[in-house]
Kinemage of the C-alpha trace (Angstrom):
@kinemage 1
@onewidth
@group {chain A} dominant
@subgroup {mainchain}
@vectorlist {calphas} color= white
{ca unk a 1} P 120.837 125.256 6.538
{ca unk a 2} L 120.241 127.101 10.211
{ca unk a 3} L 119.854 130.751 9.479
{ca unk a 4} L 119.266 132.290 12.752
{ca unk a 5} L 116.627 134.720 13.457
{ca unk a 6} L 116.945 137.908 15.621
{ca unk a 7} L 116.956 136.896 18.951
{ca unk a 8} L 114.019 138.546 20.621
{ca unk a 9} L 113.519 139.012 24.347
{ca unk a 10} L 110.137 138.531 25.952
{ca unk a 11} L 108.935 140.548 29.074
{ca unk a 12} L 105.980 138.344 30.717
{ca unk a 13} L 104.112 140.343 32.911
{ca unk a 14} L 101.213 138.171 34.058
{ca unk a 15} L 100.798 138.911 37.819
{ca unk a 16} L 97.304 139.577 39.103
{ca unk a 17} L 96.631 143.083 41.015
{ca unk a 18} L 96.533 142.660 44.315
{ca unk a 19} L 93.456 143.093 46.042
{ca unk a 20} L 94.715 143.260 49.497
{ca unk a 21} L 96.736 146.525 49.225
{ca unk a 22} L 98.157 145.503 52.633
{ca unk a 23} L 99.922 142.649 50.919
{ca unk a 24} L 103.542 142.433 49.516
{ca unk a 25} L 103.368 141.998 46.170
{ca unk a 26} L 105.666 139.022 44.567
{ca unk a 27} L 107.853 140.379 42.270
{ca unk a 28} L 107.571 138.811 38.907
{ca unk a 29} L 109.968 136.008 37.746
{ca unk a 30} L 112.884 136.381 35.918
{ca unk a 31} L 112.012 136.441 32.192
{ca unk a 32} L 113.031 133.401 29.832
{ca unk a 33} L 114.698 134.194 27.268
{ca unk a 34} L 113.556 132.834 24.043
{ca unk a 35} L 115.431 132.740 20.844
{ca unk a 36} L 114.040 131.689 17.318
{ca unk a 37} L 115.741 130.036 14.351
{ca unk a 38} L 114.703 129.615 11.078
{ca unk a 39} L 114.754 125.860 9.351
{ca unk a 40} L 113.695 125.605 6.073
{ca unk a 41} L 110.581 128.090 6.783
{ca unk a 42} L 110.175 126.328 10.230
{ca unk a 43} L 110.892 127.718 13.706
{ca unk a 44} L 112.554 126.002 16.034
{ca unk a 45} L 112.084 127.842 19.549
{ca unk a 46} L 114.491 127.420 22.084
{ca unk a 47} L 113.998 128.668 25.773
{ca unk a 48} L 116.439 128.828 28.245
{ca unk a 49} L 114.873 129.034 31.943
{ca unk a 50} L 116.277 130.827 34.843
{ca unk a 51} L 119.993 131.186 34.873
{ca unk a 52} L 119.965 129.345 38.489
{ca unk a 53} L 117.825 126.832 37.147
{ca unk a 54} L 120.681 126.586 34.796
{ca unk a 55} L 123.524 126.368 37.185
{ca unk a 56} L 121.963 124.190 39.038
{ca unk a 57} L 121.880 121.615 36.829
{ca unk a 58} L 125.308 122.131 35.130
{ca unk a 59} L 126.483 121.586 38.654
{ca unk a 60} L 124.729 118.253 39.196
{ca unk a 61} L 125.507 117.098 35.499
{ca unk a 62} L 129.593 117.959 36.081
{ca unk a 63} L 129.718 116.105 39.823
{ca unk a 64} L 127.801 113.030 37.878
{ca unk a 65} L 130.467 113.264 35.073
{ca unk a 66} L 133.545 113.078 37.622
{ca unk a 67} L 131.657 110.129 39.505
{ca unk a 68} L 131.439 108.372 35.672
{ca unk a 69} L 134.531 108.840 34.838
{ca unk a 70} L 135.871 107.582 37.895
{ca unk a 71} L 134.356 104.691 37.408
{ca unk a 72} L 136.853 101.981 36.152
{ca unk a 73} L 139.912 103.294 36.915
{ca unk a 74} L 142.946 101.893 37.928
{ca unk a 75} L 143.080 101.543 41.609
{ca unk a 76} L 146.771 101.763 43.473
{ca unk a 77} L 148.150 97.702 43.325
{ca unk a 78} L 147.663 97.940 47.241
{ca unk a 79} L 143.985 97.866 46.830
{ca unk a 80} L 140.793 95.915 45.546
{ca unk a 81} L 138.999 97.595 42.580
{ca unk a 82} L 135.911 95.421 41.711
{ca unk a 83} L 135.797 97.726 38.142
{ca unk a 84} L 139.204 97.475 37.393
{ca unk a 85} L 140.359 94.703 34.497
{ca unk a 86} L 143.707 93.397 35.394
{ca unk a 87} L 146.086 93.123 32.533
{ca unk a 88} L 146.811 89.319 31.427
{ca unk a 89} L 149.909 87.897 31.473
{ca unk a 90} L 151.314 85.608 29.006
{ca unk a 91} L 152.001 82.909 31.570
{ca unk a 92} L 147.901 83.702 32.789
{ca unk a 93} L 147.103 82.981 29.231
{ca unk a 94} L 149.211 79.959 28.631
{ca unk a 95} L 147.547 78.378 32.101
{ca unk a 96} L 143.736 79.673 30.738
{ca unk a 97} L 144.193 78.297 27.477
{ca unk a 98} L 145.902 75.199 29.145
{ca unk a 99} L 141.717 74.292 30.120
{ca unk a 100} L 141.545 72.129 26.611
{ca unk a 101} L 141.707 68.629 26.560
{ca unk a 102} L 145.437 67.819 26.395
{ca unk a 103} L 146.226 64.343 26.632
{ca unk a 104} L 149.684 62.961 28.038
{ca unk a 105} L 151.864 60.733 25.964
{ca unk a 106} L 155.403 60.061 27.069
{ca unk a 107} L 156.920 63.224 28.180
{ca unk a 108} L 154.447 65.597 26.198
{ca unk a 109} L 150.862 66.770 25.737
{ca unk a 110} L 149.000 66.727 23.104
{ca unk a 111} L 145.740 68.520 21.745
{ca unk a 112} L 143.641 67.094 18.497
{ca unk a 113} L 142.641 69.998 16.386
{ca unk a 114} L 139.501 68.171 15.378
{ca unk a 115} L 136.752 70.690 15.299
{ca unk a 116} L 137.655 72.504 12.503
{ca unk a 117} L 140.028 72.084 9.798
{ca unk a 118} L 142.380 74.943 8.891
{ca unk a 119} L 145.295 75.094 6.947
{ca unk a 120} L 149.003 75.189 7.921
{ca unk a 121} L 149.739 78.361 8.780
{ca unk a 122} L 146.058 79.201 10.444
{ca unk a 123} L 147.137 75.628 12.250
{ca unk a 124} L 150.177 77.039 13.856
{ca unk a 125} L 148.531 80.265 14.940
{ca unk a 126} L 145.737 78.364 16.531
{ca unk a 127} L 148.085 76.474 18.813
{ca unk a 128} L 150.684 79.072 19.291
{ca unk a 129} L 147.381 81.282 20.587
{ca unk a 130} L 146.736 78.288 23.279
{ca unk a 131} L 150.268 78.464 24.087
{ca unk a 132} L 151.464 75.285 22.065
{ca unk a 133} L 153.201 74.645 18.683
{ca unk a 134} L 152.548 72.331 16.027
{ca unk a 135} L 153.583 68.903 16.752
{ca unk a 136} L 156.975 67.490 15.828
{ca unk a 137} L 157.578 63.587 15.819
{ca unk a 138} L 161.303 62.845 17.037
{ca unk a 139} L 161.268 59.414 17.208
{ca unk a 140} L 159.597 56.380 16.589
{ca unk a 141} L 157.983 56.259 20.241
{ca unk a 142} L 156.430 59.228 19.624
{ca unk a 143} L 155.050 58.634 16.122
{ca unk a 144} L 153.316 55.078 17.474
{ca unk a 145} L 151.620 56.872 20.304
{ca unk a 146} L 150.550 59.921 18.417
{ca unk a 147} L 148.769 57.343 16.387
{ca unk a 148} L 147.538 55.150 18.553
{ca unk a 149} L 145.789 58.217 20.208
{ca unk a 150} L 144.525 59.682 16.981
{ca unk a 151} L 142.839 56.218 16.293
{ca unk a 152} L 141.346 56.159 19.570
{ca unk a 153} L 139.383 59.488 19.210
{ca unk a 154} L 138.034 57.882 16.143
{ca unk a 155} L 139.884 59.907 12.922
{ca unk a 156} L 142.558 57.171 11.774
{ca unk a 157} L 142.028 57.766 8.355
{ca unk a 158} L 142.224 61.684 8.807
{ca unk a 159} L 144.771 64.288 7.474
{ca unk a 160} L 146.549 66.318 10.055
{ca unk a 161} L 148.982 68.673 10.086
{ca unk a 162} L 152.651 68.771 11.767
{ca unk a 163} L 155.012 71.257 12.449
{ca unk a 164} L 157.507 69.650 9.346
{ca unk a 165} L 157.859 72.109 6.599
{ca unk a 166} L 160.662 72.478 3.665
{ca unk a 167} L 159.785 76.105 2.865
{ca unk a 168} L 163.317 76.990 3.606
{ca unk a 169} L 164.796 74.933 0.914
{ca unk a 170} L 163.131 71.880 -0.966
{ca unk a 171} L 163.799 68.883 0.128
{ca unk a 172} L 165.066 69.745 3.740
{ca unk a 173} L 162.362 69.052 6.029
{ca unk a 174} L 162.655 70.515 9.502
{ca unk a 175} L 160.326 71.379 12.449
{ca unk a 176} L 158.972 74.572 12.625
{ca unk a 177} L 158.158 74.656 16.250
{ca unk a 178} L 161.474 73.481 17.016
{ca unk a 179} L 163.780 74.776 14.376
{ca unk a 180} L 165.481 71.760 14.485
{ca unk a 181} L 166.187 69.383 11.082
{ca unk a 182} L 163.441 66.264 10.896
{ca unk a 183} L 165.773 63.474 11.333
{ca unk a 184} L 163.788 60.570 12.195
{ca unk a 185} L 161.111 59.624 9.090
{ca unk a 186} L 157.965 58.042 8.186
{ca unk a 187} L 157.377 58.812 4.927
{ca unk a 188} L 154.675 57.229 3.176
{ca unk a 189} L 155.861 55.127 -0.062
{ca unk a 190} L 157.410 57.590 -2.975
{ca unk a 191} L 157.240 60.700 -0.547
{ca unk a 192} L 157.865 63.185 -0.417
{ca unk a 193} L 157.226 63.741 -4.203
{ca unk a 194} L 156.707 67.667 -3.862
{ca unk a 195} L 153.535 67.303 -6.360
{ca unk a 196} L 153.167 70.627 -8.472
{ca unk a 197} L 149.259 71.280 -8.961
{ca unk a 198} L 147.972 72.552 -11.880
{ca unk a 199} L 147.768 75.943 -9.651
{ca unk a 200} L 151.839 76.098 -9.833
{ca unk a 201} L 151.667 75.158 -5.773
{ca unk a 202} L 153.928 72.642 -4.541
{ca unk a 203} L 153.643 70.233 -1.656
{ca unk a 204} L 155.726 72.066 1.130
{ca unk a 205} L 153.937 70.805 4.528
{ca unk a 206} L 154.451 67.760 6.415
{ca unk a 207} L 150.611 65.843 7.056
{ca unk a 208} L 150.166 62.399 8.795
{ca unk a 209} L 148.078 60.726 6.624
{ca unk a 210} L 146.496 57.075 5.970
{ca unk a 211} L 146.591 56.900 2.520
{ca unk a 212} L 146.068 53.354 2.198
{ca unk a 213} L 145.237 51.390 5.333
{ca unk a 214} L 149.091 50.947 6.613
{ca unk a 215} L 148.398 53.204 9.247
{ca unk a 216} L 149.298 56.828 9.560
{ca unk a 217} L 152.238 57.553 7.605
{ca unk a 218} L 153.849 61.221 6.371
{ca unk a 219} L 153.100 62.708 3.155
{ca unk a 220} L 154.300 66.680 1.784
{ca unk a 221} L 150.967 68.317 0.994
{ca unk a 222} L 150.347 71.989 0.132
{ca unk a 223} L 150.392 74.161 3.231
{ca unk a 224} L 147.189 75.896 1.627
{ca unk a 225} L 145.448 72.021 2.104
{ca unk a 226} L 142.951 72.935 5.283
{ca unk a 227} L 142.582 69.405 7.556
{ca unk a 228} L 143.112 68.776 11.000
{ca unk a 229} L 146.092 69.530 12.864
{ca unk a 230} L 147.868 68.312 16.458
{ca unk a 231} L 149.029 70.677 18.956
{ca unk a 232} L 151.393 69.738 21.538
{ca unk a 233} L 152.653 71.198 25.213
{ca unk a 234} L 155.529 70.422 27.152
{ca unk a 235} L 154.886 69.133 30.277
């Protein structure tokens, strides 16, 4: 704890006698003052110098704190700031994030999630962030080119994820992205089966999937289940 001392006030008087009476003496400087606290039997000795020494410097410090705060600030929209960050737009983001590798099949784009595997939910974020949804396969068109493509990057016998989900009611599969009701199929032989795991979770999430060499065919899977996914853009 700081217990102050007495503050005591020191008169230095060190100025040689003149030896040329003739001369003007200097008058002495203006006395620091020096005040003394106490710290656990230690004392800490402050001095403050000359008061214009003092205002001097506060001066300088306060016109280099208005320069540093300036610094960044929003300039009028008529004019260039080189420090200023412009706000993004979503349309800005959408074109940035549009830099990935989307490849065009029929009249959409489409992005392989393949490095990293995430599941259903994290899958949609990703590709809503990059301005795309979760795929959804309308046709039978679309499904033979999706997998074409996927065997041509080399992960055939890969899971990944769609935008089909029956978490509004079991057994009615729609499209997320969309909101529309999955009407053309693919389903893999006996699905979907809605498998309960010994967890109590259920198979709610709509995954291509080569289970057993016929090609990539749908299968329900828990939306917890972390895989690949495919994003896609409109053109």
């Amino acid at each position: 704890m700081f217990s102050p001392a007495v503050p005591t006030f020191l008169h230095l008087l060190d100025i040689k006698d003149a030896q040329d009476n003739s001369r003007e003496q200097v008058p002495p400087p203006s006395p620091p003052l020096v005040v003394a606290y106490e710290v656990d039997s230690a004392a800490v000795v402050v001095t403050h110098f000359h008061i214009h020494f003092h205002l001097n410097v506060m001066i300088k410090l306060f016109v280099l704190c208005l320069a540093l705060a300036s610094v960044g600030q929003s300039a009028p929209r008529d004019e260039k700031c080189l420090n200023c960050v412009e706000e993004p737009t979503r349309s800005s983001l959408l074109t940035a994030h549009w830099t990935m590798p989307l490849s065009k099949l029929g009249e959409r784009r489409y992005y392989l999630g393949t490095f990293f595997k995430a599941n259903w939910y994290k899958s949609a974020k990703f590709c809503n962030y990059h301005g795309m949804q979760l795929a959804s396969i309308e046709s039978q068109t679309e499904n033979d080119q999706l997998e074409k493509h996927i065997k041509e990057f080399g992960f055939g016998n890969e899971h990944f994820w769609t935008a089909g989900t029956d978490q509004g009611e079991e057994g009615s599969f729609f499209w997320m992205s969309t909101g529309r009701p999955v009407t053309f199929t693919n389903w893999n032989a006996g699905e979907p089966n809605n498998f309960r795991y010994e967890n109590g979770e259920e198979e709610h999430c709509l995954e291509l999937w080569n289970r057993d060499g016929k090609g990539l065919k749908w299968n329900d899977s828990p939306c917890s289940f972390e895989t690949y996914f495919v994003c896609e853009a409109p053109l």
